[in-house]
Biopython code that builds the backbone (N, CA, C, O; Angstrom):
import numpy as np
from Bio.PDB.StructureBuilder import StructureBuilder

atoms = [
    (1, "UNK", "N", (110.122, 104.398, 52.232)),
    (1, "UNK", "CA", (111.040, 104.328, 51.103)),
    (1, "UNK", "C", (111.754, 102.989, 51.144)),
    (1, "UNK", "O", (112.301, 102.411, 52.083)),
    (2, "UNK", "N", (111.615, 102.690, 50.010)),
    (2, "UNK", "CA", (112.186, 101.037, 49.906)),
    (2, "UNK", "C", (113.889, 101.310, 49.601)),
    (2, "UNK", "O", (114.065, 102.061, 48.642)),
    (3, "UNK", "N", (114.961, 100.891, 50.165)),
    (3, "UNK", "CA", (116.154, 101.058, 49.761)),
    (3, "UNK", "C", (116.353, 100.134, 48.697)),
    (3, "UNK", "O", (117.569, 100.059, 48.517)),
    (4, "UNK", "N", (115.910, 99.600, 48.125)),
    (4, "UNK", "CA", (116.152, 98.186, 47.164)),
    (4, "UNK", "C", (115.129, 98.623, 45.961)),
    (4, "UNK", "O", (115.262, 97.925, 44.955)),
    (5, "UNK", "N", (114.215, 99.563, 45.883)),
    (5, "UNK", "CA", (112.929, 99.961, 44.741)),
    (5, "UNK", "C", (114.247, 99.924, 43.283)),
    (5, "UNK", "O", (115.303, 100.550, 43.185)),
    (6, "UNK", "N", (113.703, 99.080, 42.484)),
    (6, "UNK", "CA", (114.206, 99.529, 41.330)),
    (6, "UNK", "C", (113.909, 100.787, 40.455)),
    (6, "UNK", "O", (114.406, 101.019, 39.353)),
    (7, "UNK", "N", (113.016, 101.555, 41.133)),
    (7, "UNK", "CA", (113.044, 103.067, 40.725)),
    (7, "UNK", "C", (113.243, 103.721, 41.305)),
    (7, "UNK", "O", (112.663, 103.614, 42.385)),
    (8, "UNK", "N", (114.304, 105.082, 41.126)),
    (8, "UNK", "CA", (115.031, 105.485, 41.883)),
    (8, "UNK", "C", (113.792, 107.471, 42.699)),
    (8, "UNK", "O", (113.207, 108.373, 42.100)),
    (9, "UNK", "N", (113.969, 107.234, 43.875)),
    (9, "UNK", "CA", (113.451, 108.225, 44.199)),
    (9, "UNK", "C", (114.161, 109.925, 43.766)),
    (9, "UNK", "O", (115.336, 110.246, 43.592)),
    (10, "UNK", "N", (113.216, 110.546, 43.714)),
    (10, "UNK", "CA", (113.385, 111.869, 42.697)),
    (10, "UNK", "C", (114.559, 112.927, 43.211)),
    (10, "UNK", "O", (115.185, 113.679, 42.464)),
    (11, "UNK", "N", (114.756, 112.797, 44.989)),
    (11, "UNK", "CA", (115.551, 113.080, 45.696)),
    (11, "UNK", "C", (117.090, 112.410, 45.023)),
    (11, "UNK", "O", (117.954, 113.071, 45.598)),
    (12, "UNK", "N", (117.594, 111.697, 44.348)),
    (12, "UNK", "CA", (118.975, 111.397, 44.224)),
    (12, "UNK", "C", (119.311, 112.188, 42.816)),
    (12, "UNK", "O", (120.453, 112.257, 42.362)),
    (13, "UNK", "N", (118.402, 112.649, 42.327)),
    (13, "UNK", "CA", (118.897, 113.526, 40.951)),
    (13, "UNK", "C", (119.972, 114.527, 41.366)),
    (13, "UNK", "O", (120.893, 114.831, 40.608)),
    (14, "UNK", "N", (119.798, 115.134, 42.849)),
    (14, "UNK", "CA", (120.663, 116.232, 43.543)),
    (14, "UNK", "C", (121.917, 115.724, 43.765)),
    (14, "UNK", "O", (122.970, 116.351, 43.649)),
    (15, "UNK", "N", (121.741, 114.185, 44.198)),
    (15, "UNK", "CA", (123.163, 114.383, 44.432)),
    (15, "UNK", "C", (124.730, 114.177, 44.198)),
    (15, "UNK", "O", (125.115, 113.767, 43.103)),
    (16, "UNK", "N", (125.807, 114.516, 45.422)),
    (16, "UNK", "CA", (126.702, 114.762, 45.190)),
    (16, "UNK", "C", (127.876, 113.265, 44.792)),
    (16, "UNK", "O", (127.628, 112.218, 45.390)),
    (17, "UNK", "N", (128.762, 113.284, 44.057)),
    (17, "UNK", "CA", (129.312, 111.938, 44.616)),
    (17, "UNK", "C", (130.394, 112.367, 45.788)),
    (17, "UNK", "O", (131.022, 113.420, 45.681)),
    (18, "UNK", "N", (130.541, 111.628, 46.730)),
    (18, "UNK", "CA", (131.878, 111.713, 47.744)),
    (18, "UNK", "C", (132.811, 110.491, 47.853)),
    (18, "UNK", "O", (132.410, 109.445, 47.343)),
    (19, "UNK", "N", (133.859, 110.505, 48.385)),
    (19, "UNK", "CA", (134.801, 109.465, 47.913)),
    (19, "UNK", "C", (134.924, 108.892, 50.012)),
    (19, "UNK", "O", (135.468, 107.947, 50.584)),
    (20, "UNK", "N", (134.133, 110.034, 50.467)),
    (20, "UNK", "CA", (134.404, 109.623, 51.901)),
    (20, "UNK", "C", (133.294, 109.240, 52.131)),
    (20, "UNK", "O", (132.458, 110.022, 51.679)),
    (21, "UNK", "N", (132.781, 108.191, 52.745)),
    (21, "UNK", "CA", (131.506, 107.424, 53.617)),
    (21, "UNK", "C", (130.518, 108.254, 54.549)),
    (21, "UNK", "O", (129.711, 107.710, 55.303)),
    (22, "UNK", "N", (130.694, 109.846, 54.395)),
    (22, "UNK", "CA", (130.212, 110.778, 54.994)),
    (22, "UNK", "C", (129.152, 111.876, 54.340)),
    (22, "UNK", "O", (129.248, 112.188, 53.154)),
    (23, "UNK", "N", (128.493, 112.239, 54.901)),
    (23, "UNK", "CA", (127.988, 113.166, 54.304)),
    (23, "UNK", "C", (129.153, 114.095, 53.945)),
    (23, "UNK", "O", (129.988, 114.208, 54.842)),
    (24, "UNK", "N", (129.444, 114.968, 52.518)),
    (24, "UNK", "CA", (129.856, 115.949, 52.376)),
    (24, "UNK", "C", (130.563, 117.317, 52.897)),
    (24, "UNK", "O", (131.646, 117.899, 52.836)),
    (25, "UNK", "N", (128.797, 117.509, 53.645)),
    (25, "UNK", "CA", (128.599, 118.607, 54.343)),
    (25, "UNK", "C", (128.741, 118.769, 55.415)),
    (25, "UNK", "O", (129.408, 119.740, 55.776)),
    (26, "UNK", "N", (128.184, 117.901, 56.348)),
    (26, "UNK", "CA", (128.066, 118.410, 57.812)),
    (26, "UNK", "C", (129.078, 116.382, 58.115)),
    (26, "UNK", "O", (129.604, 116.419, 59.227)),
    (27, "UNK", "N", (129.195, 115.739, 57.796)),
    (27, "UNK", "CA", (130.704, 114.476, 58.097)),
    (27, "UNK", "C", (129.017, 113.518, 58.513)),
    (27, "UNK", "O", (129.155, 112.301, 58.388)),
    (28, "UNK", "N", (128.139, 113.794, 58.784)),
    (28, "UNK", "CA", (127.135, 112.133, 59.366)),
    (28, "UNK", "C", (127.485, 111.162, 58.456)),
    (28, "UNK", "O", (127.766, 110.992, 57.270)),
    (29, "UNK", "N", (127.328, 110.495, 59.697)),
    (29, "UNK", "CA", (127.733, 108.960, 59.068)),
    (29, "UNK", "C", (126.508, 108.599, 58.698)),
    (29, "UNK", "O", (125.558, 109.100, 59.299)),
    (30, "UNK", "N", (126.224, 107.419, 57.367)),
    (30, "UNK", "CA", (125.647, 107.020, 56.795)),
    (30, "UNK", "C", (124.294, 106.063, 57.712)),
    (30, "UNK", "O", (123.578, 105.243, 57.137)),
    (31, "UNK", "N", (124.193, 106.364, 59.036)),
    (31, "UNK", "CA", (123.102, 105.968, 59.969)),
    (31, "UNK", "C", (122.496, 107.053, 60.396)),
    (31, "UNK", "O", (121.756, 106.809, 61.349)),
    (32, "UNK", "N", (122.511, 107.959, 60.129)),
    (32, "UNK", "CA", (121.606, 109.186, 60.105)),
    (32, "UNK", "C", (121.238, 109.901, 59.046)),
    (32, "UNK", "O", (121.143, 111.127, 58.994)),
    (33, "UNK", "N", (120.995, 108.994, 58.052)),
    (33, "UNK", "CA", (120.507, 109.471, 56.633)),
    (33, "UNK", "C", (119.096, 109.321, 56.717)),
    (33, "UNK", "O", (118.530, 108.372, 57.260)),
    (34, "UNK", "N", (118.499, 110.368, 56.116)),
    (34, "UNK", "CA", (116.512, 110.145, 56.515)),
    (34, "UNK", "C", (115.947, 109.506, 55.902)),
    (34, "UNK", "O", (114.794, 109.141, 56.134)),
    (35, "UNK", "N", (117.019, 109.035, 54.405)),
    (35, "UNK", "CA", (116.334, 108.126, 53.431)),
    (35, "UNK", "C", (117.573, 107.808, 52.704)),
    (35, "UNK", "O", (118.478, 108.641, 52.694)),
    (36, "UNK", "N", (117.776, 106.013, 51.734)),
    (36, "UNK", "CA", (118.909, 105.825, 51.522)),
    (36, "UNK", "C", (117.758, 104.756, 50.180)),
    (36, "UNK", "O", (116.637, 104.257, 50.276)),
    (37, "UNK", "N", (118.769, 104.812, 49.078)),
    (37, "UNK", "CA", (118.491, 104.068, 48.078)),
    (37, "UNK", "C", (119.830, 104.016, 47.254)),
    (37, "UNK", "O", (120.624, 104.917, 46.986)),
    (38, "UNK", "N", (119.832, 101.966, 46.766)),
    (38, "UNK", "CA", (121.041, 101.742, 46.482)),
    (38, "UNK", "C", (120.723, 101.295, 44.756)),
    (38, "UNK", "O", (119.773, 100.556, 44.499)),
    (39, "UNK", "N", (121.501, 101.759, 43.811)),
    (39, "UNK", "CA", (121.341, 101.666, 42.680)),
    (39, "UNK", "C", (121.538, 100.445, 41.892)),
    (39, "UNK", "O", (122.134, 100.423, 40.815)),
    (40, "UNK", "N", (120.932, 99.275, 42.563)),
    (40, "UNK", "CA", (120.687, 97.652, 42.051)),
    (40, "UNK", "C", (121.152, 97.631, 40.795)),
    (40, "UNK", "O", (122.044, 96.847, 40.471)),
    (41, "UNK", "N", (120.572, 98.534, 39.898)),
    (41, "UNK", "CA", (120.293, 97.925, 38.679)),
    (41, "UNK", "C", (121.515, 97.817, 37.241)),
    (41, "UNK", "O", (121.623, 97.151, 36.211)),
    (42, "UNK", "N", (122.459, 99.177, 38.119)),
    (42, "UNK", "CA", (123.188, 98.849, 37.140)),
    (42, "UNK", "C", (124.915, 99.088, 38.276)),
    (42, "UNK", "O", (125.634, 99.970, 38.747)),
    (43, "UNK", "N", (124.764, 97.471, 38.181)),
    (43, "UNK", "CA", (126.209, 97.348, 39.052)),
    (43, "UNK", "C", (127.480, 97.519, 37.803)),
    (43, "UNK", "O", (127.671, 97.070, 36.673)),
    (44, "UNK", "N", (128.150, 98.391, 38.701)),
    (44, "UNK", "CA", (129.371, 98.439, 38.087)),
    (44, "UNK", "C", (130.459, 96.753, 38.131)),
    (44, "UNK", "O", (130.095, 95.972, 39.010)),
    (45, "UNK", "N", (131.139, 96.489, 37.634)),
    (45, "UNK", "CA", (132.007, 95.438, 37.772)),
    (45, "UNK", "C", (133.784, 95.969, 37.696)),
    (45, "UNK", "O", (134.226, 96.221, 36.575)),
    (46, "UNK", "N", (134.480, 96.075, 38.606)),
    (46, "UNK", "CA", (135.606, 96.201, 39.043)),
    (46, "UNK", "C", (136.954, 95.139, 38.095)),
    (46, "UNK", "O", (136.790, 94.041, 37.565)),
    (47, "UNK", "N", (138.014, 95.844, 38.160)),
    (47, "UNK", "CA", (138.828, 94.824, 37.489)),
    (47, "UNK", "C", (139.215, 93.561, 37.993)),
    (47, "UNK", "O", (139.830, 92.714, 37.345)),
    (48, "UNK", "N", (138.764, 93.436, 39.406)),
    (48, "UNK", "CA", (138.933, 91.966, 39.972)),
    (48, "UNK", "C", (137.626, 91.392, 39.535)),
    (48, "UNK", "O", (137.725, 90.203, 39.233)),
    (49, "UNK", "N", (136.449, 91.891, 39.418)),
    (49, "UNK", "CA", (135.516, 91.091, 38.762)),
    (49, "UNK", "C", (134.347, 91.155, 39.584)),
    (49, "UNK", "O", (133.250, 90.637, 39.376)),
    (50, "UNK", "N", (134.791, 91.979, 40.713)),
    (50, "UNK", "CA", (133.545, 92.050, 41.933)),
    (50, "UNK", "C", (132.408, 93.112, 41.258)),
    (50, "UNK", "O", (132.517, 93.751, 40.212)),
    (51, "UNK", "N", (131.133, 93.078, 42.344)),
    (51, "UNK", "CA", (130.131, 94.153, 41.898)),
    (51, "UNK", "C", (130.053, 95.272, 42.956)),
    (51, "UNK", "O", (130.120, 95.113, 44.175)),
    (52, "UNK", "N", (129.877, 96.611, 42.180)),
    (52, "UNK", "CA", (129.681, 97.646, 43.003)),
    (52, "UNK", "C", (128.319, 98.481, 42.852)),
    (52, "UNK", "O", (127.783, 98.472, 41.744)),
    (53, "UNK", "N", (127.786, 99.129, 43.793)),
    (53, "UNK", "CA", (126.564, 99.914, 43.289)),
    (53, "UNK", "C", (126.772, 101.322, 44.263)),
    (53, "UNK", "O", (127.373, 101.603, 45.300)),
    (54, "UNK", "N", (125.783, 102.109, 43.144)),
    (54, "UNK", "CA", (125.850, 103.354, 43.905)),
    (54, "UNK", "C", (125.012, 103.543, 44.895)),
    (54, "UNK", "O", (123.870, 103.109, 44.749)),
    (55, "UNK", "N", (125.346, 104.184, 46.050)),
    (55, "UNK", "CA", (124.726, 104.252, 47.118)),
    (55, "UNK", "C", (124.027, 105.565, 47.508)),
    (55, "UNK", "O", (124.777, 106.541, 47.519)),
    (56, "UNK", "N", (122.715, 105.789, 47.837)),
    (56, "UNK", "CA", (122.543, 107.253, 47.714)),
    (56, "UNK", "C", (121.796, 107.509, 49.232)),
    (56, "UNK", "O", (120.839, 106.950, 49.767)),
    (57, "UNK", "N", (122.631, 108.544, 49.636)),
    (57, "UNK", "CA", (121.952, 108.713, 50.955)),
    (57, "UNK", "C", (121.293, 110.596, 51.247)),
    (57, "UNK", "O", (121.939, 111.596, 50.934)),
    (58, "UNK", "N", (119.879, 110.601, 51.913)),
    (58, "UNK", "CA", (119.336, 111.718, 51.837)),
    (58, "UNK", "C", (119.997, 112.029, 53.025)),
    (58, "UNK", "O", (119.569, 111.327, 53.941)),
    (59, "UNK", "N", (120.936, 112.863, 53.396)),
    (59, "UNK", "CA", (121.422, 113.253, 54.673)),
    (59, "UNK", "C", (120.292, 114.187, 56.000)),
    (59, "UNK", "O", (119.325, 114.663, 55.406)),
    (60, "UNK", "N", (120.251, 114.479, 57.429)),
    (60, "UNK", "CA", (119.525, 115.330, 57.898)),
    (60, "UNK", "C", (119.500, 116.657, 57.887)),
    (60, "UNK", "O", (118.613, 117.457, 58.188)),
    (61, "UNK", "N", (121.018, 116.839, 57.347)),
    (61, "UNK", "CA", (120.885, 118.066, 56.969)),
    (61, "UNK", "C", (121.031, 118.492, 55.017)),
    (61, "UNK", "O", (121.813, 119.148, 54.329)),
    (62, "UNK", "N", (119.705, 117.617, 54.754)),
    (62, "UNK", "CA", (119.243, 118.033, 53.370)),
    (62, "UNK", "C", (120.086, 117.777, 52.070)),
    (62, "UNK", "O", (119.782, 117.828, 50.878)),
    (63, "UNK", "N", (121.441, 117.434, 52.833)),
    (63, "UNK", "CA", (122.268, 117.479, 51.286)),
    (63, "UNK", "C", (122.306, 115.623, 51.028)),
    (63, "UNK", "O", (122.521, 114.660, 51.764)),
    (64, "UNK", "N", (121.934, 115.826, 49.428)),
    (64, "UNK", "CA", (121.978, 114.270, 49.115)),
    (64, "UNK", "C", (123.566, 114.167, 48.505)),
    (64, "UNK", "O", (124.347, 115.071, 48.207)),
    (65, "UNK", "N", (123.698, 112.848, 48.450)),
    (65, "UNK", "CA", (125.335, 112.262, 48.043)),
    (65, "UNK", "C", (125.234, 110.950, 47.767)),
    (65, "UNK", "O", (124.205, 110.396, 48.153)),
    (66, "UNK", "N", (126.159, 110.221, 47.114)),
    (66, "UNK", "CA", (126.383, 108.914, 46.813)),
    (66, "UNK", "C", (127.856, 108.454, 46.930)),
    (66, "UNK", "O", (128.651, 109.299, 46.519)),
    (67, "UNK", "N", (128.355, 107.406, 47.356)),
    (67, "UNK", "CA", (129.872, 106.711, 47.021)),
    (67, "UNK", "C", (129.077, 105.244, 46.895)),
    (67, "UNK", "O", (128.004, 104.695, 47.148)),
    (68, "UNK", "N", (130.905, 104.930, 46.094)),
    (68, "UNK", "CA", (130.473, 103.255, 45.670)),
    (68, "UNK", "C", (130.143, 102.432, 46.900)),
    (68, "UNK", "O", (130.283, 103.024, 47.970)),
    (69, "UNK", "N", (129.821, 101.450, 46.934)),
    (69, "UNK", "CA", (129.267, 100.321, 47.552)),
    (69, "UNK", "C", (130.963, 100.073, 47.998)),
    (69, "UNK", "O", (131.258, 100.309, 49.170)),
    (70, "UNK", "N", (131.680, 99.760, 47.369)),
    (70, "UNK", "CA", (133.322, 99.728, 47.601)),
    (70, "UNK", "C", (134.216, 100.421, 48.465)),
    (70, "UNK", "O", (135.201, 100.102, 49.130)),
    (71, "UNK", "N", (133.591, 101.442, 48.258)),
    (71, "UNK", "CA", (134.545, 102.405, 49.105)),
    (71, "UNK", "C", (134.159, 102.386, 50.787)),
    (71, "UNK", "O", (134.986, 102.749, 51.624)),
    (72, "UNK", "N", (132.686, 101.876, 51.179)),
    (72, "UNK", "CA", (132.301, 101.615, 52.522)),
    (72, "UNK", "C", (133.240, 101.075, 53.230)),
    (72, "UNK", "O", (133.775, 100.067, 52.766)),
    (73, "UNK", "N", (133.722, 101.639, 54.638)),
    (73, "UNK", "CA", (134.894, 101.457, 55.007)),
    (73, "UNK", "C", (134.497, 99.793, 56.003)),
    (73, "UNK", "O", (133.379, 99.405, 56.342)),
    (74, "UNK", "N", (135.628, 99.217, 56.218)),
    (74, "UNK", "CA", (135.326, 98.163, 56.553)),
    (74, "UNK", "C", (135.334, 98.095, 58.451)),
    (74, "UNK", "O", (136.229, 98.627, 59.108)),
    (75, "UNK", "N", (134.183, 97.353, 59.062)),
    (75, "UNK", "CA", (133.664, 97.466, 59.800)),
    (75, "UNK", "C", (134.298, 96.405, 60.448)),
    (75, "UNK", "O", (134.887, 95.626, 59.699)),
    (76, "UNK", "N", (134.341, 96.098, 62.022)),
    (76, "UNK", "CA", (134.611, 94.883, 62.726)),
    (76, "UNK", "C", (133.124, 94.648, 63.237)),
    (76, "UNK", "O", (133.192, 94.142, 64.358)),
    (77, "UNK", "N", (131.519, 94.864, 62.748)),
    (77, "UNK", "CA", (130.647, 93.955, 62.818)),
    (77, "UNK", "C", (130.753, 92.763, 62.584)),
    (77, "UNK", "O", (131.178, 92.577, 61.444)),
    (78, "UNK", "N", (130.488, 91.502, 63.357)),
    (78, "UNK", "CA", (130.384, 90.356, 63.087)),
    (78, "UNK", "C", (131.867, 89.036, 63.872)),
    (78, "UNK", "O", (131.895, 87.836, 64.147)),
    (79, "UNK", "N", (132.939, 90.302, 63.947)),
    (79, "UNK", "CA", (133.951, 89.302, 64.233)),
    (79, "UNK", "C", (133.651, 89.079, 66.043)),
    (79, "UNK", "O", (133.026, 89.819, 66.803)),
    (80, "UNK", "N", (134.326, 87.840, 66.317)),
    (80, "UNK", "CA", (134.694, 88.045, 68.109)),
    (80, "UNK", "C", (135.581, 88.662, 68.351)),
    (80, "UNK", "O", (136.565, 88.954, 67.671)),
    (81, "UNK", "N", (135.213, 88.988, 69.655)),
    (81, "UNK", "CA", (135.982, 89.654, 70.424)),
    (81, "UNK", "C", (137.068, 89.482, 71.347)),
    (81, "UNK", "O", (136.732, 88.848, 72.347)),
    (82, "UNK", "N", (138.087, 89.795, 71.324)),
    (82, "UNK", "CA", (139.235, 89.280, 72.082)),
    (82, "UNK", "C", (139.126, 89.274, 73.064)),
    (82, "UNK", "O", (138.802, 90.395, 73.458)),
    (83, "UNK", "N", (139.252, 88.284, 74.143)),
    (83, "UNK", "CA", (139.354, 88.131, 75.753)),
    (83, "UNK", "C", (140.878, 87.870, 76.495)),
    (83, "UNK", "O", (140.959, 87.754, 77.717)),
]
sb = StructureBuilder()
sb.init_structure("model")
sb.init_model(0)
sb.init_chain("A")
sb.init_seg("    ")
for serial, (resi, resn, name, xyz) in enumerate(atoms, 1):
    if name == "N":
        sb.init_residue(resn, " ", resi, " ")
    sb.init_atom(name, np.array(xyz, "f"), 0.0, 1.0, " ", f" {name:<3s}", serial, name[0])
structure = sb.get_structure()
C-alpha cells in the first residue's frame, strides 16, 4: 500500500475522525497501524495559510480513523540532545 496513492484505498470509507493521534479504540499509536494513507489531494488550508491533510490509519485492531495532519502532536525527533 502506497501511503501517498492518489486513490484512496477502499478501507478508509469506514473511518472514524479522532481529534487524538490515537487509535479511537484500543489508544495505538499511529506506528502500529497495518496500513496508513494520507489524503494529498485535497489539502485543507488553515487561517494562517498553512496546509493540512487527512490522515488515515488502518489500526491492528481493525478499527480505521483519521485526524488532521495538524493535530499530530509534536515530536522532539531531530533536535540535540542536552549534555
Amino acid at each position: 500500500m502506497d501511503a501517498f496513492s492518489p486513490i484512496p484505498p477502499n478501507w478508509t470509507e469506514s473511518a472514524v475522525h479522532t481529534t487524538q493521534f490515537c487509535c479511537p479504540r484500543c489508544g495505538a499509536e499511529t506506528s502500529k497501524a497495518q496500513s496508513v494513507w494520507i489524503n494529498r489531494r485535497s489539502p485543507v488550508y488553515t487561517e494562517n495559510h498553512r496546509r493540512k491533510w487527512q490522515e488515515f490509519y488502518h489500526c491492528e485492531c481493525s478499527t480505521v480513523w483519521w485526524a488532521w495532519s495538524s493535530d499530530r502532536p509534536v515530536t522532539n525527533l531531530g533536535q540535540a540532545e542536552e549534555e
